[in-house]
MIFI-651023 format. One record per residue: residue number from 0; x, y, z of N, C-alpha, C in turn. Coordinates in steps of 0.001 Angstrom, whole numbers, plus 500000, padded with zeros to 6 digits. Layout:
{NUM {X Y Z} {X Y Z} {X Y Z}}
...
END
This chain:
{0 {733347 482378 919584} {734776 482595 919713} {735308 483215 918429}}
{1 {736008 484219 918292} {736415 485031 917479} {738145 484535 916904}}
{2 {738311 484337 915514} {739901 484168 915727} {740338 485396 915495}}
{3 {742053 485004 916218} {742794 486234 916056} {743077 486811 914884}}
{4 {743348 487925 914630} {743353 489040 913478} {744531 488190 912640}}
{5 {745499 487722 912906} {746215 487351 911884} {745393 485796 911128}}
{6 {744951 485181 911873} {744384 483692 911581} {743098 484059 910332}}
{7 {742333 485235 910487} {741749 485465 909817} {741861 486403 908411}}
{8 {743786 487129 908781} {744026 487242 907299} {744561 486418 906069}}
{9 {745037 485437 907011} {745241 483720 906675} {744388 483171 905750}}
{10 {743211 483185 906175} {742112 482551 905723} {741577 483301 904809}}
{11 {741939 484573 904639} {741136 485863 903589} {741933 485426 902381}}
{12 {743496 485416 902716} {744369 485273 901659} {744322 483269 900958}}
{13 {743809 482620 901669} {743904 481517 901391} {742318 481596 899933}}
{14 {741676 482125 901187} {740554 482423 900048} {740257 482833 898830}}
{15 {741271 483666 898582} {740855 484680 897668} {742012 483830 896571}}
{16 {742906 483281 897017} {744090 482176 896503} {742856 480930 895738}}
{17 {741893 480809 896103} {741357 479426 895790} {740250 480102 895077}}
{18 {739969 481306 895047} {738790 481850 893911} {739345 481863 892939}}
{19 {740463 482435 892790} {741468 482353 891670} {741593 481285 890655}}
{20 {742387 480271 891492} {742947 478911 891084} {741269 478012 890783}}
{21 {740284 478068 891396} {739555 476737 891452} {738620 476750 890361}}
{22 {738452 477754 889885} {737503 478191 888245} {738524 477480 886993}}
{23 {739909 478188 887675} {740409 477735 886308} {740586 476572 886217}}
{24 {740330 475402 887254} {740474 474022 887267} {739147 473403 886799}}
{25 {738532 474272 886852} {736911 473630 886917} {736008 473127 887713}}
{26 {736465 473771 889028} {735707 473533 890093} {735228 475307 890612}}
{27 {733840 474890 890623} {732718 476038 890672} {731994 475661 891902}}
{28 {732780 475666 893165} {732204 475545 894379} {731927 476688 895065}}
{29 {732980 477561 894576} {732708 479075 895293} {732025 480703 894266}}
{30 {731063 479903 893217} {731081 480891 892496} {729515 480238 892142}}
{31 {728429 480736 891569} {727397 480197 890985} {727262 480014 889649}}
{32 {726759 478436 889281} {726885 477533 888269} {726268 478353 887389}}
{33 {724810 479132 887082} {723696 479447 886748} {723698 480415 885574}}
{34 {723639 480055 884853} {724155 481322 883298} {723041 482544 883842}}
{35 {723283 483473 883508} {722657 484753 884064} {723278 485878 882956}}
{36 {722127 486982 883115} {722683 487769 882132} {723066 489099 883198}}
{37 {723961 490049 882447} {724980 490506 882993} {724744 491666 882288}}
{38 {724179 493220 883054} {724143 494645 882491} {725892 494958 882252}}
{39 {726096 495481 881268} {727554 496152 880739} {727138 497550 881572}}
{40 {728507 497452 882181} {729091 498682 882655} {728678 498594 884020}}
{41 {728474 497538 884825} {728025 497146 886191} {729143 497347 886834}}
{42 {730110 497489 886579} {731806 497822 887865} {732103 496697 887895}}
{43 {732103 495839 887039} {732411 494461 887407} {733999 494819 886862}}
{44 {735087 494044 887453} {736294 493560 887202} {736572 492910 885898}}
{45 {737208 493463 884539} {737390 492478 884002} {739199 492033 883538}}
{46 {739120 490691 884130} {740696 490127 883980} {741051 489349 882964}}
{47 {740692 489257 882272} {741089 488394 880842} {741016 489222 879917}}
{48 {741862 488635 878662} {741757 489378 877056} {740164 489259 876802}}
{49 {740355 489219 875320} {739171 489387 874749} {739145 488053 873681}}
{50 {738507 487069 874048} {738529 485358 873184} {737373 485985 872052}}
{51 {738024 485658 871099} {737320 485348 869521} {736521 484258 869354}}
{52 {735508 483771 868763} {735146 482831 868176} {734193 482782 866481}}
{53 {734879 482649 865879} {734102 482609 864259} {734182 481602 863493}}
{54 {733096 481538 862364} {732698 480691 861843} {732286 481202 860650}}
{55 {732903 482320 859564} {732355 482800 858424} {731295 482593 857574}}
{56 {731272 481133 857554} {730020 480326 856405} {729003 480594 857489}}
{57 {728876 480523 858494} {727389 480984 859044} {727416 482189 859531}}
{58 {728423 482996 859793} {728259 484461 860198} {728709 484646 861541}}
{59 {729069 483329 861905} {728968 483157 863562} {730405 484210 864031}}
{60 {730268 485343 864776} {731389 486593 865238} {731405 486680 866406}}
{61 {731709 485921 867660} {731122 486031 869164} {732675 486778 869826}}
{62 {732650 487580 870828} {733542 488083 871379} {732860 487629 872977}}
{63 {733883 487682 873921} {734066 486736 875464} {734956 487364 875911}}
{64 {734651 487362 877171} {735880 488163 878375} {735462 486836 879666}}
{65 {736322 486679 880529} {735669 486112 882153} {735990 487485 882606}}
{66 {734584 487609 883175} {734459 488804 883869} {734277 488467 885446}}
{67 {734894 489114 886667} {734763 488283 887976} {735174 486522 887915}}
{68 {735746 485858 886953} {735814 484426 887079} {734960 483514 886244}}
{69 {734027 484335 885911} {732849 483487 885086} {732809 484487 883691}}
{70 {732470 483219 882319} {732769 483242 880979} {731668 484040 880311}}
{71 {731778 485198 879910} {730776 486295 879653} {731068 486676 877886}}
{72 {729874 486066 877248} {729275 486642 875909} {729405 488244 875863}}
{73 {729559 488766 875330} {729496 490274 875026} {728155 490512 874173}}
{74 {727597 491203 874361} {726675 491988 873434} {726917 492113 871898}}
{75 {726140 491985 871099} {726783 492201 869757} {727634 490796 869027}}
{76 {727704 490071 869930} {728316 489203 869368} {726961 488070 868374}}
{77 {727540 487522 867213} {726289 487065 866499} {726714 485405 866325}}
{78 {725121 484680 866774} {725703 483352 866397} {724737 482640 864995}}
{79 {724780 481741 865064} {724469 480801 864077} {722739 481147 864065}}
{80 {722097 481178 862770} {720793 481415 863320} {719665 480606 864019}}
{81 {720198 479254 863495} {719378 478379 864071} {720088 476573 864322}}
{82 {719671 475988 865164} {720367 474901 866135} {720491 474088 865003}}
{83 {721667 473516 864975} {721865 472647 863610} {722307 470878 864380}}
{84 {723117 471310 865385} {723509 470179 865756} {722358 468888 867041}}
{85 {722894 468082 867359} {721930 467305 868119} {721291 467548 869335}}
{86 {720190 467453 869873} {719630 468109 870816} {720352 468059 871868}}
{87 {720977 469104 872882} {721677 468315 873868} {720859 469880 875033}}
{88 {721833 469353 876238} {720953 470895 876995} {721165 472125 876573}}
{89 {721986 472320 875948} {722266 473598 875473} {721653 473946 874831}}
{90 {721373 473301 873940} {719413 473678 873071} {718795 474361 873656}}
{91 {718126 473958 875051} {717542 474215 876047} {717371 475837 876404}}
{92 {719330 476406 877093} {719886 477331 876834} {719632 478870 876078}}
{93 {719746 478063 874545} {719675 478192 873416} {718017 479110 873002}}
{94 {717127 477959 873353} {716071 478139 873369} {715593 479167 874680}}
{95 {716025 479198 875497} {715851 480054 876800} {716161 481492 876322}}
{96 {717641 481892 875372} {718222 483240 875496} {717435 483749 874255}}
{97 {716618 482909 873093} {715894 483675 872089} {714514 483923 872495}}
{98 {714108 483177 873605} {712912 483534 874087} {712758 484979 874691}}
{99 {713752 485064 875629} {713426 486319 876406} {714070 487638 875747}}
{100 {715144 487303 874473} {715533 488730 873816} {716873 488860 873881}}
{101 {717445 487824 874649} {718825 487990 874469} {719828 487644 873225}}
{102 {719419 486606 872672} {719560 486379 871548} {718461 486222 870257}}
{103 {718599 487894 870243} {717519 488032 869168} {717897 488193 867139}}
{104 {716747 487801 866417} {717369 487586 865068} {717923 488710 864684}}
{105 {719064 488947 863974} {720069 490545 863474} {718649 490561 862417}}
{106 {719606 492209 862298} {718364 493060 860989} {718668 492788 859842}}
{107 {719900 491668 859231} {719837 491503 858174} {719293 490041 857781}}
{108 {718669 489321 858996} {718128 488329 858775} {718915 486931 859257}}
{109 {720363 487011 859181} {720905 485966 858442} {721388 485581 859990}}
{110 {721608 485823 860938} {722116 485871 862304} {721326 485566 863392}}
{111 {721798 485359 864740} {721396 485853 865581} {722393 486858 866495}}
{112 {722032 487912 867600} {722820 488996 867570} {722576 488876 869337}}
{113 {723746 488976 870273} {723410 488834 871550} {723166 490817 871906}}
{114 {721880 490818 872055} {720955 491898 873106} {721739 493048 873946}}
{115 {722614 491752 874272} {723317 492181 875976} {724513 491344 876466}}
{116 {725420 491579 876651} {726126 490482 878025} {725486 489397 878406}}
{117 {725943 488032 878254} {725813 487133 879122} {726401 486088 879533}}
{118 {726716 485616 880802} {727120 484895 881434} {727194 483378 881440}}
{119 {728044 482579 881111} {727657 480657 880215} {728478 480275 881751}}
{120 {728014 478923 881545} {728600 478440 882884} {729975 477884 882477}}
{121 {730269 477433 880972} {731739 477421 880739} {731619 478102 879515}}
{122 {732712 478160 878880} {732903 478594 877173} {732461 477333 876371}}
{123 {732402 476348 876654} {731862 475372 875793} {730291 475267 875447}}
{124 {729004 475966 876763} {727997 476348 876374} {728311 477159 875578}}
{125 {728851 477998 875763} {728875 479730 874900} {728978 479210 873497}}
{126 {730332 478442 873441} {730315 477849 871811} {728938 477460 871348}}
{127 {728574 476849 871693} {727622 475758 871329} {726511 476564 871252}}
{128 {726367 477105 871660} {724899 478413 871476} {725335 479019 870127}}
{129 {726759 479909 870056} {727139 480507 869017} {727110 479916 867756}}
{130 {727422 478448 867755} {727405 477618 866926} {726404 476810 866429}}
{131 {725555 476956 867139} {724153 475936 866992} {724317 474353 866774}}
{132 {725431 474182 867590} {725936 472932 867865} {726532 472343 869068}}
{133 {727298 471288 869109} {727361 470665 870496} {729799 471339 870132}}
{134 {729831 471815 871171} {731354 472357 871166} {732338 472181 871979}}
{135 {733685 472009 871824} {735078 472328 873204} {734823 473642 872596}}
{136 {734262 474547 873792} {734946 475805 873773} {736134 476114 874568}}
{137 {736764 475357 875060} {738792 475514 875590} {739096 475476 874237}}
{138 {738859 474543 872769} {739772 474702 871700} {739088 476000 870392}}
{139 {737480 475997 870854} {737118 476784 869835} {736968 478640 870102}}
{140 {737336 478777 871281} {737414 480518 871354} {739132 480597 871464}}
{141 {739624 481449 871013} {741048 481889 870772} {741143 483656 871568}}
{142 {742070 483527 871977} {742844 484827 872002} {742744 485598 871415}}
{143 {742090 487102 871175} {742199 487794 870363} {743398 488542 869997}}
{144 {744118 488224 868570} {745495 488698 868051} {746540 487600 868744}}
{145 {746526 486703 869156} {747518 485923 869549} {746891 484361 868496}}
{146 {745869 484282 869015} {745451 482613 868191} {745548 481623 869488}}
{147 {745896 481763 870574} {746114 481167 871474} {744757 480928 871645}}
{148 {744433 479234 872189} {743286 478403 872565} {743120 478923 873962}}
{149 {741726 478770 874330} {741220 479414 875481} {741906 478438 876657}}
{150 {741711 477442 875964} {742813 476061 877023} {744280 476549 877515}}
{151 {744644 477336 876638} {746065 477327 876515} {746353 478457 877429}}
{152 {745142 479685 877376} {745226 480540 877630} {745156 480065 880061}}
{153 {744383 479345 880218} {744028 479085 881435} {745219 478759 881528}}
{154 {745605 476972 880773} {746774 476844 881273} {748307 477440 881859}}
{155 {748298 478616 880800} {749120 479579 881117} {748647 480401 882524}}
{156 {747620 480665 882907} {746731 481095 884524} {747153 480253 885469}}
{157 {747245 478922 885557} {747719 478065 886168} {749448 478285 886062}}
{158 {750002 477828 885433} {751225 478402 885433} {751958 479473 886172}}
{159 {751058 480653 885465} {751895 482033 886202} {751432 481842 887836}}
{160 {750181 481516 888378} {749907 481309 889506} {750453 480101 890461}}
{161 {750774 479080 890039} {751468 478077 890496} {752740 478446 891325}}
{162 {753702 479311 891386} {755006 479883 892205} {754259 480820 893489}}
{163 {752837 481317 893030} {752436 482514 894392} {751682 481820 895128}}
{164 {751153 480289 894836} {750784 479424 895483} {751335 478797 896440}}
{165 {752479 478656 896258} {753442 477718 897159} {754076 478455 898359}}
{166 {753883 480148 898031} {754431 481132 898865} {753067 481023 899958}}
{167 {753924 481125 901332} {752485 481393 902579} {752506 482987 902778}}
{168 {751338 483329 903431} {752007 484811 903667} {752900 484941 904965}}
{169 {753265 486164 905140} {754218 485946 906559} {753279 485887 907505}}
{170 {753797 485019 908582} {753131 485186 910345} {754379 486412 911172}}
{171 {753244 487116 911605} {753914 488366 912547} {754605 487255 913691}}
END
């Protein structure tokens, strides 16, 4: 049984309403959990600024976009060279992205330098890789040129979206 054409733009718009909203809540039911790395310049959509994260005394310079909904490392971005803080899974991670080349040592030694694009299942892995420690990345990536917390920054996502939520679309 087929529904009618309007019931199913209903459901397109409800949908695409809850891809939106349900990342920024922290629910990853409609999107995959799985850090993955991500070719630059794939046509992907990107809707967010550009989040900072540094740490001068270790070199740590990471730049982040959510690209499609999910929290994406940029290339070039450099973290800490080696895991300082307590073993947790992100180690793991950690240990996964220097194995295969993604996070490989910079040429001046003192770094590590991301390869390529890649994909964290929140910003708080991402920190914590960058950092070689255990992290809130909602308080430790900022806004680039504003200073605004990545927290602050969603919250404000929630916000502006909260009034187009409450709107239904019209029924013919």
């Amino acid at each position: 049984m087929q529904l009618p054409e309007a019931d199913v733009s209903d459901m397109e718009y409800f949908i695409s309403q809850a891809r939106i909203v349900l990342p920024v809540l922290g629910v990853n039911m409609l999107r995959s959990t799985a850090a993955r790395t991500v070719e630059s310049g794939g046509g992907s959509s990107v809707d967010s600024p550009i989040f900072v994260l540094t740490q001068p005394r270790d070199g740590v310079e990471g730049f982040a976009q959510e690209v499609d909904g999910e929290f994406t490392v940029r290339a070039g971005s450099r973290a800490r060279l080696t895991w300082s803080g307590v073993e947790t899974s992100t180690t793991a991670i950690r240990g996964q992205l220097e194995a295969d080349g993604t996070l490989a040592v910079s040429a001046d030694g003192k770094t590590r330098e991301f390869s390529r694009d890649h994909v964290f299942t929140s910003p708080s892995a991402a920190a914590a890789v960058l950092l070689g420690r255990s992290s809130n990345g909602r308080l430790e990536w900022r806004v680039q040129g504003s200073g605004a917390s990545y927290g602050d920054w969603q919250a404000n996502q929630i916000a502006t979206l909260a009034p187009s939520l409450e709107e239904e679309p019209d029924e013919p």
